[in-house]
N, C-alpha and C positions, 0 to 999 in steps of 0.2 A: 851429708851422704846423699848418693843420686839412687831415686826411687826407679827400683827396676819393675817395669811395664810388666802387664800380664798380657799375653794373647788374646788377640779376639775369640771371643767365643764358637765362633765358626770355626777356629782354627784345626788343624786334622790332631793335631796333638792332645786336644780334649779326648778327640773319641780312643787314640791309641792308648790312652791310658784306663780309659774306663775299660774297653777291651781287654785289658792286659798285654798287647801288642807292644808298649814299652812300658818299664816299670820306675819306680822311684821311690828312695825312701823318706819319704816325706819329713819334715821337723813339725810343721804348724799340726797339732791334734786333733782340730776340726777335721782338716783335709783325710788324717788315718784313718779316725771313724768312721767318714765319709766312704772312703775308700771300701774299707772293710764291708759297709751295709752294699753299694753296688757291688761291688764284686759278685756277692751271692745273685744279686737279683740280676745282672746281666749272666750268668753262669744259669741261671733255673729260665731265662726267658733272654735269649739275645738277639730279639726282632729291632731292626733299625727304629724304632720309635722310642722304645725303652732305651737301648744307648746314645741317640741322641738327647733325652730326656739327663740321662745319667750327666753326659758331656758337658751339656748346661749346667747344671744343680752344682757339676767339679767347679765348673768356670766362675759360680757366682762368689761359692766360699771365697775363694782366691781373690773374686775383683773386689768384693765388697770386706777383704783384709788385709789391702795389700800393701798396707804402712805398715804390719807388723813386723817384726823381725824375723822371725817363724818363717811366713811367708816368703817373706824379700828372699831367702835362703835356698826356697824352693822354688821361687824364679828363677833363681842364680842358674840353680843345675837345671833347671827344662832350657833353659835359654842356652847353657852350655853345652849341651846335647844338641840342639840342633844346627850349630854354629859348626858342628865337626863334619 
């Protein structure tokens, strides 16, 4: 099976997600909780340092799991999403 790529961290898609700008229902449970904790904390403070912060913190879960299956799932659809 071909291991699907994560975005660079720079990518704009970190921050539209941290933003809530696009959404996804994630599989890997890291990423949910994850999810879940910024959400609040870009909602009570969304100054560009905190969401790029956020952006980051999304990007590492993902690069540093990105042979799980979970993961791989959730590449799938960001990577399908921007393909359209």
């Amino acid at each position: 099976m071909t291991t699907i790529t994560v975005p660079p961290s720079t990518d704009r898609i970190w921050y539209d997600i941290v933003t809530g700008k696009v959404t996804y229902q994630f599989d890997f449970i890291a990423a949910k909780i994850l999810m879940g904790r910024l959400r609040v904390k870009v909602r009570h403070n969304p100054g560009p340092g905190v969401i790029r912060s956020g952006a980051r913190e999304l990007w590492e879960v993902f690069d540093k799991n990105v042979r799980m299956p979970s993961v791989q799932k959730d590449m799938k659809k960001i990577w399908d999403r921007r393909v359209r």
